[in-house]
C-alpha positions in Angstrom: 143.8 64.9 -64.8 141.0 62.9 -63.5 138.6 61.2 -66.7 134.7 61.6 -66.6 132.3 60.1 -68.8 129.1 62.6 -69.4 126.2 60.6 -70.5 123.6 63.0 -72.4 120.1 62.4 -72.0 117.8 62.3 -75.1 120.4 63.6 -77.7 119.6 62.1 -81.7 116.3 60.1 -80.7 113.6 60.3 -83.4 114.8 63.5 -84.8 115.4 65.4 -82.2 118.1 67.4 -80.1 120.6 66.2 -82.9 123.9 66.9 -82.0 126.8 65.1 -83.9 129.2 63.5 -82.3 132.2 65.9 -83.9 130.6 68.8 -83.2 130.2 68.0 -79.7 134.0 66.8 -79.3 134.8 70.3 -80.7 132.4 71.8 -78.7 134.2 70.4 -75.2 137.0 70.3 -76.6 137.1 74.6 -77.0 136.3 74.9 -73.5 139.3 72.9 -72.4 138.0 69.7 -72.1 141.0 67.5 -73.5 141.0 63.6 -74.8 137.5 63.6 -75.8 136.5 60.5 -76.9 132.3 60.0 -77.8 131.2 56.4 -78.0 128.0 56.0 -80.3 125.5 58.5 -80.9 123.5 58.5 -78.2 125.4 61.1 -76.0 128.3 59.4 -74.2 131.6 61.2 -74.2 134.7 60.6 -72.2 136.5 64.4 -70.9 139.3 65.1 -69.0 140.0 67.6 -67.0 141.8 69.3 -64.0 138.2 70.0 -62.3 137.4 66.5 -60.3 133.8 67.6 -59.6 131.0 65.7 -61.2 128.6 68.2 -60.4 130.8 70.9 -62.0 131.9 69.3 -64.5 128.1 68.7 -65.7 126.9 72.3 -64.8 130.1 73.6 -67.6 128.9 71.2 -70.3 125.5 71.2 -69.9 125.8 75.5 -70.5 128.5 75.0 -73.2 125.7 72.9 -75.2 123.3 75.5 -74.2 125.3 78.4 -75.4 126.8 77.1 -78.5 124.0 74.2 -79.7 121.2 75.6 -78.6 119.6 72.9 -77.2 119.0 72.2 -73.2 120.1 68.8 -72.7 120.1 67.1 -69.3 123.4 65.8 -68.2 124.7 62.7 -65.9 128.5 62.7 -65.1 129.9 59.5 -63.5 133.1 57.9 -62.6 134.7 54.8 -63.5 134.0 53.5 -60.1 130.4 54.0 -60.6 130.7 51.9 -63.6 132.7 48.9 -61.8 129.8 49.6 -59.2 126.6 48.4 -61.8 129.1 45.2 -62.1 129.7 44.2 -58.7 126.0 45.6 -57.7 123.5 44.6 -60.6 122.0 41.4 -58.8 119.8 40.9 -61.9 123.3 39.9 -64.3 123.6 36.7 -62.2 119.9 35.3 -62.2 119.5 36.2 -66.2 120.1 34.5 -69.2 119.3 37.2 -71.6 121.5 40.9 -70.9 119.5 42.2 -73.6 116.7 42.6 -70.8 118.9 44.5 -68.5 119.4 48.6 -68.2 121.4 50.7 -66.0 119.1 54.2 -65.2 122.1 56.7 -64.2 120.6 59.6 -61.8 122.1 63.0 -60.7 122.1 62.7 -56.9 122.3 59.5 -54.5 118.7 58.1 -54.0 117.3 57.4 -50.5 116.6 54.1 -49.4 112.6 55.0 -50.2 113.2 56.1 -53.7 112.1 52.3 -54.6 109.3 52.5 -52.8 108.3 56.1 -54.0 109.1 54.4 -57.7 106.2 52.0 -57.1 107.6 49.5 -58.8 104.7 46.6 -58.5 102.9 48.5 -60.3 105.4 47.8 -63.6 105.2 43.6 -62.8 107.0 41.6 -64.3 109.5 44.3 -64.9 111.8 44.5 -61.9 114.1 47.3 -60.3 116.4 47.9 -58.0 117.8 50.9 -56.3 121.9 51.2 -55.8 123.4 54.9 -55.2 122.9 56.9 -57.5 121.9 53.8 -60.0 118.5 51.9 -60.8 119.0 48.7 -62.2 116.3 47.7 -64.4 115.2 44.4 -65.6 112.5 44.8 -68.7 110.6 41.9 -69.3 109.6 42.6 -72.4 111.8 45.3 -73.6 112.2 49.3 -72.4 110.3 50.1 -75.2 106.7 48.6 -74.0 106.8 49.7 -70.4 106.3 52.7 -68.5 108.9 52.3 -66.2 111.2 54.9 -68.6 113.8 58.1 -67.5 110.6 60.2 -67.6 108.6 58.5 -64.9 111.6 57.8 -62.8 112.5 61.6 -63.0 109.3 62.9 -62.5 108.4 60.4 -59.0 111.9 61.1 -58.2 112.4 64.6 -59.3 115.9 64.0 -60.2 117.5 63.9 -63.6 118.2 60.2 -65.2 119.2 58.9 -68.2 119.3 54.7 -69.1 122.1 52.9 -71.0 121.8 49.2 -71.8 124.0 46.7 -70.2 126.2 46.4 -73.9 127.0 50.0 -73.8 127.5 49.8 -70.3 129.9 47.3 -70.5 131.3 49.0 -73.7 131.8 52.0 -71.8 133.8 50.2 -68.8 135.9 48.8 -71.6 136.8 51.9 -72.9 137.6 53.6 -68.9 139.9 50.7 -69.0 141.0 51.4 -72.4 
């Protein structure tokens, strides 16, 4: 059985796309997903499976949501390595005192080494960001809700799909993998 995590993009924010967590676990879990676990409401929900691609894996739940729910909801499958990854990799959790300032943007494919340039990032001073894989590590300076560097620019400059956790459910989620 190999374990993913799906992280939902956009799922019970301000009303919309409203999918509670039980129905969702049902949902997967009807398809054969088995020990499905959600964590919060934002749309982050540990599978297993026999199937060990990401990409697959993604593609199955994204259409299941479709098909039962109604609603088109973007999708971002990782691994737990990917999550011991933002540890080891996120350069802005050892020159900051305050986490609350720090986000993880998870994106569908690995990103070239010009995607940081192509994200014009300057142009977003003082926040900072920095490109990783398939991750973005973001450092808000005020918060993520007063910039513009969001999932929707980064998606549409890098026409990929993305979806941002904040570094306490990311480190919530890495406790749970571990469980």
């Amino acid at each position: 059985m190999t374990t993913h995590l799906i992280l939902l993009r956009g799922i019970n924010v301000s009303g919309h796309n409203m999918i509670k967590m039980e129905v969702l676990k049902t949902t997967l879990e009807n398809i054969g997903f088995q020990n499905v676990r959600t964590y919060i409401q934002s749309g982050n929900v540990f599978v297993d499976t026999g199937e060990e691609s990401p990409s697959k894996v993604g593609f199955q739940i994204k259409q299941e949501i479709f098909r039962s729910l109604g609603l088109e909801v973007p999708v971002v499958v990782i691994n737990k390595n990917d999550l011991e990854s933002c540890f080891k990799n996120n350069s802005y959790l050892k020159n900051t005192g305050d986490i609350k300032k720090l986000y993880v943007a998870f994106i569908s494919k690995e990103l070239t080494n010009s995607a940081l340039d192509e994200l014009k990032i300057s142009q977003f001073k003082p926040d900072e960001a920095s490109v990783d894989k398939s991750r973005i590590y973001i450092k808000y300076d005020v918060g993520a809700g007063k910039t513009r560097l969001d999932q929707k620019y980064i998606e549409k400059k890098l026409n990929v799909t993305a979806t941002i956790r904040n570094w306490n459910t990311v480190t919530k989620l890495l406790e749970i993998y571990n469980g």
